[in-house]
C-alpha positions in Angstrom: 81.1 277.7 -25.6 82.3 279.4 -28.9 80.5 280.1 -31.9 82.0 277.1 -33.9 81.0 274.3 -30.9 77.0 276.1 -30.7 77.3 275.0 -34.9 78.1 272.1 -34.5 75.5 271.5 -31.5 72.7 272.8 -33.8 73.7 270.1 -36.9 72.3 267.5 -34.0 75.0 265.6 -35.5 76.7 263.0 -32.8 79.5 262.5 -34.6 80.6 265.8 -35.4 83.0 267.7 -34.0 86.3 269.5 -34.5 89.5 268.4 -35.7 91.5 268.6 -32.9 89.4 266.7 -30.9 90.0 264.0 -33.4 88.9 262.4 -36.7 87.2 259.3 -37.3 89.0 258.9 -41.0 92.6 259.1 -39.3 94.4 256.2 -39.7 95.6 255.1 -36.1 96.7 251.7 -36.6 97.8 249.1 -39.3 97.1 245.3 -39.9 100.4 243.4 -41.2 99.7 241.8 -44.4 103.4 240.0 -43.6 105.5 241.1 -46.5 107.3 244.2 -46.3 106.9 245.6 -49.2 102.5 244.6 -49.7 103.1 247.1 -46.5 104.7 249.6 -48.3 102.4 249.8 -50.8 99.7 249.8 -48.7 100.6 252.2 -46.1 103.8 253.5 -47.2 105.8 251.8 -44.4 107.2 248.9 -44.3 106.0 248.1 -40.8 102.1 249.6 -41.8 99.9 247.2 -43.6 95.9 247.4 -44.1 94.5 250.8 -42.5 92.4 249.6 -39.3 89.8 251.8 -40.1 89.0 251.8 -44.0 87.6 249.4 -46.6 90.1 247.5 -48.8 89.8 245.3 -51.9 91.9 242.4 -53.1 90.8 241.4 -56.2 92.3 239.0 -59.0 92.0 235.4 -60.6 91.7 232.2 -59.2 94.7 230.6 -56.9 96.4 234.7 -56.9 96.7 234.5 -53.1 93.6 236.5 -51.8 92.5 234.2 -49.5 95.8 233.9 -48.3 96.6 237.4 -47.4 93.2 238.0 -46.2 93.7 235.2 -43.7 97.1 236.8 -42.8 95.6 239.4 -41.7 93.0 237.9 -39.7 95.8 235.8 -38.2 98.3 238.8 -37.6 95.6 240.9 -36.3 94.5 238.6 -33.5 98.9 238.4 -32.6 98.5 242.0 -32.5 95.4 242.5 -30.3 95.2 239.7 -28.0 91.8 240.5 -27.2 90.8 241.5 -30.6 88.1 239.8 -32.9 87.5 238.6 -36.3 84.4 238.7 -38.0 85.1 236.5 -41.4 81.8 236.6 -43.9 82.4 233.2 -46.0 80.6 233.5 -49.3 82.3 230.3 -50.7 82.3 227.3 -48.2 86.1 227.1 -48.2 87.5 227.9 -45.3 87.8 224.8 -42.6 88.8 224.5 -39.4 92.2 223.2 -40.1 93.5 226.1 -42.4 93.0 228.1 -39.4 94.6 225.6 -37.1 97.5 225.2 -39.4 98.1 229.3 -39.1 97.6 228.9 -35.1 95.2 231.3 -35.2 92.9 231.1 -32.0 89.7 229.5 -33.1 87.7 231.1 -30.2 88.2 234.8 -31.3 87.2 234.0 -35.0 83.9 234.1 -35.8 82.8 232.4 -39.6 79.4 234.1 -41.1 78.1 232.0 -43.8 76.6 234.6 -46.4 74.7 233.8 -49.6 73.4 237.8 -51.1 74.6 241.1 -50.6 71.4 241.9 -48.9 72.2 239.5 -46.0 76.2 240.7 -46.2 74.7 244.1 -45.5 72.1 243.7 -43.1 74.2 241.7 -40.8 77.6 243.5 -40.6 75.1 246.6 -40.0 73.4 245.1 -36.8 77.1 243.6 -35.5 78.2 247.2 -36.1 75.3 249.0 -34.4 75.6 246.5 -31.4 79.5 247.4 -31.2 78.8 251.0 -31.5 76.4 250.8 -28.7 79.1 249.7 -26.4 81.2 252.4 -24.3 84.4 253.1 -26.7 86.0 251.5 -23.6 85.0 248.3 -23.9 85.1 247.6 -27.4 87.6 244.6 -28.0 89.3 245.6 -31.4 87.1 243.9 -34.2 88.3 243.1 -38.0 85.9 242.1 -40.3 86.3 240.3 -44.0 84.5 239.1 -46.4 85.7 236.1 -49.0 84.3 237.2 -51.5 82.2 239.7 -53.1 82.4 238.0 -56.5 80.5 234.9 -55.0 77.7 236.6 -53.4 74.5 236.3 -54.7 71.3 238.5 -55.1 67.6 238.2 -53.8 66.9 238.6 -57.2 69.0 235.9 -58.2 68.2 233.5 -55.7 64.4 234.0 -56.4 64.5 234.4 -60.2 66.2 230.6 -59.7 64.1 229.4 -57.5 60.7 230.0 -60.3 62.9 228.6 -62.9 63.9 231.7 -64.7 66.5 232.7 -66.6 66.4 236.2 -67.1 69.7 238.0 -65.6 69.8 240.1 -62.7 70.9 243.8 -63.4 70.3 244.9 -59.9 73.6 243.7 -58.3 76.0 246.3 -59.4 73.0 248.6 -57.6 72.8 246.5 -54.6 76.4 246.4 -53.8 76.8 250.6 -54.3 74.0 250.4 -51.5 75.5 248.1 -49.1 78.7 250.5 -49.3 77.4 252.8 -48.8 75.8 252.4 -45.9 78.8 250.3 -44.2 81.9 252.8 -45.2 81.1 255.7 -42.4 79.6 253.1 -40.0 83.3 251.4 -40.0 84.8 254.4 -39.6 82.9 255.4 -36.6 83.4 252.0 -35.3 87.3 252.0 -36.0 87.0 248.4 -37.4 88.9 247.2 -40.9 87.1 245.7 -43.7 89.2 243.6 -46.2 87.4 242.7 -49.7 88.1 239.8 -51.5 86.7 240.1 -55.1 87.2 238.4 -58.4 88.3 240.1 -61.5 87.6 239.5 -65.4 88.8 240.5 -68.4 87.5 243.8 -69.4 86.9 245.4 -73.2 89.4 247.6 -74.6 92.6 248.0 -76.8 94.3 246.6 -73.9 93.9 243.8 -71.7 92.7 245.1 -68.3 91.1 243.8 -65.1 87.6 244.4 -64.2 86.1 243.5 -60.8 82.9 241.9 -60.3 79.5 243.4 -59.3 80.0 246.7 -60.7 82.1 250.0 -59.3 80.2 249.3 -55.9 83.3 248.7 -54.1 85.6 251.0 -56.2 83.8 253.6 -55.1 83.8 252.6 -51.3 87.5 251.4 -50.9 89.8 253.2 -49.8 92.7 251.2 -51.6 92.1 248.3 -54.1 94.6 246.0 -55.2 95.2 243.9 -57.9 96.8 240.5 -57.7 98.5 238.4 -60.1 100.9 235.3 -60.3 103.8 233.7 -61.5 106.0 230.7 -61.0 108.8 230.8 -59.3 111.2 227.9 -60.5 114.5 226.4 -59.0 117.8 225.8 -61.9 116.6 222.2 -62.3 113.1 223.8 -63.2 111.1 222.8 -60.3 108.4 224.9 -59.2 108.9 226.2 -55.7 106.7 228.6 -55.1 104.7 231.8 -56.6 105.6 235.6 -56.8 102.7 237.5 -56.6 102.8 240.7 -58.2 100.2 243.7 -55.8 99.4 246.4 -58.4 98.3 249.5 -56.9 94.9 249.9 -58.7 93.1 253.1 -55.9 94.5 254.3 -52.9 93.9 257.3 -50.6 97.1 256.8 -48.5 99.6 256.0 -51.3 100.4 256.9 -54.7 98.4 254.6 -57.1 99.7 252.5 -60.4 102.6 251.3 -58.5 103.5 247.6 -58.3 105.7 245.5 -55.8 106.4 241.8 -55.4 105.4 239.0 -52.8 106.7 235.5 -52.6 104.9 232.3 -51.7 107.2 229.8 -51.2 105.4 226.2 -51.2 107.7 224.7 -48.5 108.7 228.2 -45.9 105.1 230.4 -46.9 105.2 234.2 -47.2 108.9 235.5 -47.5 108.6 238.7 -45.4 111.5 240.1 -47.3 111.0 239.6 -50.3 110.7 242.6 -52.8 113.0 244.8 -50.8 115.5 244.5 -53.0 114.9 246.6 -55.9 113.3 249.2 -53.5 116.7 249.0 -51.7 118.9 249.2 -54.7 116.3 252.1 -56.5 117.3 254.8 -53.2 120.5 253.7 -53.1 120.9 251.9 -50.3 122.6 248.8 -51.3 124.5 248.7 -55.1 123.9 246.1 -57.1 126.9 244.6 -59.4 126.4 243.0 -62.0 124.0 240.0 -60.7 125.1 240.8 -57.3 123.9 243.0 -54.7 126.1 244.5 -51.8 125.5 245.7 -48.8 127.1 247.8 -46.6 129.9 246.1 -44.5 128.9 242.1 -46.5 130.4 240.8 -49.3 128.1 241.4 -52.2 125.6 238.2 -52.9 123.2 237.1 -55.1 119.1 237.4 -55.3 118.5 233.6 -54.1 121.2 233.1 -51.0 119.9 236.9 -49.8 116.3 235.6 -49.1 117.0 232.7 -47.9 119.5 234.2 -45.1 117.2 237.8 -45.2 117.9 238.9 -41.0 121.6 238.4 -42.0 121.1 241.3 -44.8 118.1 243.1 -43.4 119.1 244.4 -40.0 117.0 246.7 -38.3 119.4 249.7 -40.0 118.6 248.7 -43.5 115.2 248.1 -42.7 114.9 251.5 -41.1 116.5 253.2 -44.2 114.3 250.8 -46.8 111.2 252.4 -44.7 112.3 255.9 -45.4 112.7 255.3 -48.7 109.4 253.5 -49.1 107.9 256.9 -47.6 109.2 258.7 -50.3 108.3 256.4 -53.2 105.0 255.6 -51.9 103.4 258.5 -50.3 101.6 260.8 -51.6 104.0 264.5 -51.6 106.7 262.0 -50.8 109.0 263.2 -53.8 109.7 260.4 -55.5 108.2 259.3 -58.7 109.2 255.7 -60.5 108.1 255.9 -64.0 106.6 252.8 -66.3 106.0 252.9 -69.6 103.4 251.9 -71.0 104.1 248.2 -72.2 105.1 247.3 -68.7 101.5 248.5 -67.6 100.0 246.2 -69.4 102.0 243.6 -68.3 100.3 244.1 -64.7 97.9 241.7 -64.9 98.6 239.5 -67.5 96.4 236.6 -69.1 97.5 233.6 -67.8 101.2 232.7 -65.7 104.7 233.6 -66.9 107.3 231.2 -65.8 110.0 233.2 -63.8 113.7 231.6 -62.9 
């Protein structure tokens, strides 16, 4: 035994050990969000997604797709891991039985954890963790946990302060949240299990308009990545509204380069367009042109915006989409090489107040 392993022996430390024997914080697997380019920004890749062993954030308004990309997840995570598990902490009594039976997703691998503080939050994703970590590394199904959401979780304070009929307000959340993080962001990455935050947002002070989460810097401190959602219409010629383009803005991340955006789109009638938002990441690297309102690519008569995602395996094969991924690893990694300015007017126009109409 070498000087460096006696060391590590004398720190008493369990968990220690070195490098090449492996590291808890690698990344060794992804969870699809199920849009390519959410992925990209997430991880980089196109076919990466939310790191399997960190703590996101999704935060935004109301009706900006949280919930449903946190349930994608949960859904594509149990498709993934046919033995897998997901724990889902429900701080806001809205998630019934049939959502998850319209999105197949087994009903006997989810498990739905009512939650009312932070405190509880805490203490009970500890004990599930401890119990999991107590198991041989072997015989650990793979586990997923989320909580919907942060913003609606209560304090002991709070709950008791109401309860006597006061009306005093609780400064001890923002505290109580740093805590809980605290504790649960090295535990989940012993454990090799995924937490994905939902949180709400609010309009913060300043010259600009800018998105503040809820319950304090808590989880801006403990996530890994945090991302920003917003919304627009998405309308047909005739003015219909047929679905919503949500916009991800790249608020933190550790794997990828921050303050970049991409888009998603929900359509009402087909749900999440995998595709969609490949296109100016395509065009951008230079690998499809784009004339006039037209885009072409190689070996297909050039075609517009609307008639590509609705026919998107005819115009992503697997060559484009291999080509899109190395390109997304060079605008999105760190060290990649690539670097996509905005100014400073389209910043702002992130996360705006209130929906634009889009055509």
């Amino acid at each position: 035994m070498g000087l460096l392993e006696n060391l590590l022996k004398i720190t008493g430390n369990d968990f220690a050990g070195k490098v090449s024997d492996g590291n808890d914080a690698d990344v060794e697997s992804y969870i699809d969000t199920g849009s390519y380019s959410f992925n990209a920004a997430i991880s980089g890749t196109i076919y990466g997604g939310f790191p399997g062993n960190k703590v996101t954030g999704l935060a935004g308004d109301e009706s900006t797709g949280k919930t449903f990309f946190a349930l994608n997840a949960a859904e594509n995570f149990l498709k993934a891991f046919p033995k897998g598990m997901v724990f889902y902490f429900e701080a806001e009594s809205a998630l019934t039985t049939g959502m998850l039976k319209q999105r197949n997703i087994p009903l006997d691998r989810i498990a739905i954890i009512p939650v009312m503080t932070i405190q509880e939050f805490r203490t009970q994703t500890v004990k599930v963790l401890d119990t999991y970590l107590a198991e041989p590394e072997s015989k650990r199904p793979p586990l997923f946990m989320v909580l919907d959401s942060l913003g609606a979780l209560s304090t002991t304070k709070e709950i008791t302060d109401t309860a006597a009929g006061l009306e005093t307000k609780d400064m001890t959340a923002a505290q109580v949240t740093r805590g809980a993080f605290r504790v649960l962001t090295l535990k989940l990455g012993r454990a090799k299990v995924a937490l994905l935050v939902v949180n709400h947002t609010y309009e913060g002070m300043g010259m600009f308009p800018t998105k503040v989460m809820t319950k304090g810097k808590g989880l801006s401190y403990a996530a890994s990545s945090i991302f920003y959602l917003s919304k627009s219409k998405k309308k047909e010629t005739d003015n219909e509204v047929t679905g919503a383009i949500i916009t991800v803005f790249v608020n933190k991340s550790r794997l990828t380069v921050e303050n970049k955006k991409v888009e998603t789109l929900l359509d009402y009638q087909q749900g999440l367009n995998r595709y969609y938002g490949l296109l100016p990441i395509a065009e951008r690297h230079g690998v499809i042109k784009k004339l006039s309102k037209q885009y072409e690519f190689p070996g297909q008569k050039p075609a517009f915006e609307n008639h590509i995602y609705k026919n998107p395996e005819k115009f992503f094969t697997k060559e484009i989409l291999d080509k899109i991924d190395e390109a997304c690893k060079k605008e999105f990694k760190y060290g990649g090489g690539m670097v996509v300015e905005d100014d400073e007017e389209e910043m702002v126009e992130i996360l705006p107040k209130g929906s634009k109409d889009i055509k």
